[in-house]
C-alpha positions in Angstrom: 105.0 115.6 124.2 108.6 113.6 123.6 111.2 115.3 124.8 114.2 115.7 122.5 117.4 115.8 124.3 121.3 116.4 123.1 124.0 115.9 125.4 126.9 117.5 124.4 130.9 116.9 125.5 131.1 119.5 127.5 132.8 117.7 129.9 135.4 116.2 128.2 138.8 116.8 129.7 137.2 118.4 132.7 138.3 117.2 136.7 136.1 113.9 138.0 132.3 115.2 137.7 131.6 112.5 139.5 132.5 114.3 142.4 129.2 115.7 143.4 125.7 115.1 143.1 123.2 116.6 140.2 119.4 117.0 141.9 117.5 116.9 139.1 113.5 118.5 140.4 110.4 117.0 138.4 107.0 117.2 138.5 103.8 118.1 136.5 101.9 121.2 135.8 100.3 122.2 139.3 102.7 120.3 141.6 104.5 123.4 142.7 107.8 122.2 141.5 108.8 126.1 141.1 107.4 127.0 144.0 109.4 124.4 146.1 112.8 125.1 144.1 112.6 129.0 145.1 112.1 128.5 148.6 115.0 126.1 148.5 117.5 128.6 147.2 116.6 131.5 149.7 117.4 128.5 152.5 120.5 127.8 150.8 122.1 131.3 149.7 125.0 131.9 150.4 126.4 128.8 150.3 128.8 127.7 148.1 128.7 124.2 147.8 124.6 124.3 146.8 124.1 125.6 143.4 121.1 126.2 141.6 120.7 126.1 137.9 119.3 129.3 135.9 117.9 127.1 132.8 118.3 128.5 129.4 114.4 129.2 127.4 113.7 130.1 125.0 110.3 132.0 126.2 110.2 135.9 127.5 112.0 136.6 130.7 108.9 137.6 132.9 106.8 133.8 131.7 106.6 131.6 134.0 107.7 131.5 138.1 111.3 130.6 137.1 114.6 133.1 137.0 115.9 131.9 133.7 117.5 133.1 130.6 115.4 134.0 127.7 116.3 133.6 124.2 115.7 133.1 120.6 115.2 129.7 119.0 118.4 130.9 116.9 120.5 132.1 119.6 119.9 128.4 121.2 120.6 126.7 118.2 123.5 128.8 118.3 124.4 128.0 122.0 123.3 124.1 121.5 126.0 123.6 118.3 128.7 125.2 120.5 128.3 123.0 122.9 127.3 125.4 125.9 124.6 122.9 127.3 125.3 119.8 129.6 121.6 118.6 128.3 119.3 120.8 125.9 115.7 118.9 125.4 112.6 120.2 124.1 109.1 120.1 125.6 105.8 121.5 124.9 106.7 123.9 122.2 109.6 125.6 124.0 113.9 124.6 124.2 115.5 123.8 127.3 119.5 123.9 128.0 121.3 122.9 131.6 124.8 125.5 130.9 127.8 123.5 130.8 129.5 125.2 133.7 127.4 122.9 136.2 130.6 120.2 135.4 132.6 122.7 137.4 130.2 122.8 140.5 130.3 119.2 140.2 134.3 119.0 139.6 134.2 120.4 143.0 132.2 118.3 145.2 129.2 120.9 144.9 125.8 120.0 145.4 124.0 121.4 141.7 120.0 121.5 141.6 118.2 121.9 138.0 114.4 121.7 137.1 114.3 119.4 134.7 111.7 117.2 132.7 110.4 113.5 133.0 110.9 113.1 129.8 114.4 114.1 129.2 115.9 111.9 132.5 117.1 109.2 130.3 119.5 112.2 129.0 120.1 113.8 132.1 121.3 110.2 133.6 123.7 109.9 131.0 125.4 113.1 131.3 125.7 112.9 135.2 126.9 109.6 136.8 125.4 110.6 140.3 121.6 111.7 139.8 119.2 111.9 141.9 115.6 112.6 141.0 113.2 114.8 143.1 109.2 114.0 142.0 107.5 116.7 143.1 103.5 115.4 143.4 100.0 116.0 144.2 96.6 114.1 144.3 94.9 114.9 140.7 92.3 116.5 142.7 94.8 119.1 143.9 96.5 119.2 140.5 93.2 119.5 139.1 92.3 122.1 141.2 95.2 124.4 140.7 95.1 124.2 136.9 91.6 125.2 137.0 92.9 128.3 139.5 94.8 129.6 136.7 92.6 130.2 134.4 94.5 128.9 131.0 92.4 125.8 130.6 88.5 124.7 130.6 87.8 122.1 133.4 87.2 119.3 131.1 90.6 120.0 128.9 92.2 120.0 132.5 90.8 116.6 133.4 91.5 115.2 130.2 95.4 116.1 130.7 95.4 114.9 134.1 94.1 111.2 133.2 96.9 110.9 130.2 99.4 112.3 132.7 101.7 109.8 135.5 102.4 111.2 138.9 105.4 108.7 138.9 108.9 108.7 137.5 109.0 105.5 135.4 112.4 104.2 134.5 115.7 102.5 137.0 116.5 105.8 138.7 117.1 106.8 142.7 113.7 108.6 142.8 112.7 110.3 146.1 109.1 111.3 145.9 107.8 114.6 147.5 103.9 115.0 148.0 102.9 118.7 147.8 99.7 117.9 148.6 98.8 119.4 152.4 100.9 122.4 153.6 103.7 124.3 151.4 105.8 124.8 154.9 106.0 120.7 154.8 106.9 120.0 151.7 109.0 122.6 151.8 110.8 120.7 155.0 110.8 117.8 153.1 112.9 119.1 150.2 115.1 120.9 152.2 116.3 117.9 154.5 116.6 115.8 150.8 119.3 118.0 149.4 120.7 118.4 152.6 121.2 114.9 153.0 122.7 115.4 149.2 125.3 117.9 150.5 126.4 115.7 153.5 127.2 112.9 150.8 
């Protein structure tokens, strides 16, 4: 599904945002993109130059393996026409927002990690001059695999999706690729030493 993004200026009259990097985490269904973005945050609590996005949904609370902020359709329309979101898209039914204080992390040097959507980077690298993109991957039979686990989808709809779906980020942007693959403990490793190499920047 096409993603439909808005940027809003949020950022207008704010210090240099160009001060710090936005990671922005990608990935399709079965990757572990979640997964990996959790275990990053417990390794970075605490400090307060990593911050990690709580996404605006509007889907319940308790969906999903994300800590984000459920609401209406209306109360995001709302939210969207005020201007509260850096980027809002919409994918697969449901509206996204990245809040508009993640200028001020960046005003500051900070290091700001949101999951985001294939889809929408063409919106996300216009709102933030320094982007990076984190693909989180898998072989299809792993994908494959872990779709069928959860029990929402027949094998053949599953292996239909798969063959419409890319495992690669296509567009000019400074992509660093993470296969989640073998062990969780090594990709999990392997996006930890990517964002701290981001913070050291």
């Amino acid at each position: 599904m096409s993603a439909d993004a808005n940027i809003k200026p949020a950022n207008l009259g704010l210090a240099d945002t160009t001060a710090g990097t936005l990671a922005v985490v990608v990935g399709p269904s079965g990757a572990g993109k979640d997964t990996l973005m959790n275990l990053a945050a417990l390794h970075f609590a605490g400090r307060p130059d990593v911050h990690f996005v709580r996404r605006v949904i509007t889907r319940d609370g308790d969906a999903g393996n994300e800590d984000h902020r459920s609401v209406s359709e209306a109360d995001f329309d709302a939210m969207e026409q005020a201007g509260a979101f850096a980027v809002s898209w919409e994918a697969h039914g449901l509206k996204y927002g990245i809040p508009a204080d993640v200028f001020d992390e960046l005003a500051q040097g900070h290091l700001v990690i949101a999951n985001g959507s294939r889809s929408a980077l063409h919106h996300f690298q216009s709102a933030f001059p320094r982007l990076k993109v984190i693909n989180i991957t898998a072989t299809r039979e792993v994908l494959a695999e872990r779709l069928m686990a959860r029990g929402r989808e027949s094998r053949e709809d599953v292996l239909k999706r798969l063959e419409r779906s890319s495992l690669t980020v296509e567009g000019s942007y400074d992509v660093v690729d993470i296969d989640n693959s073998g062990t969780l403990e090594e990709a999990e490793r392997a996006i930890i030493s990517v964002l701290e190499t981001l913070v050291r920047k």
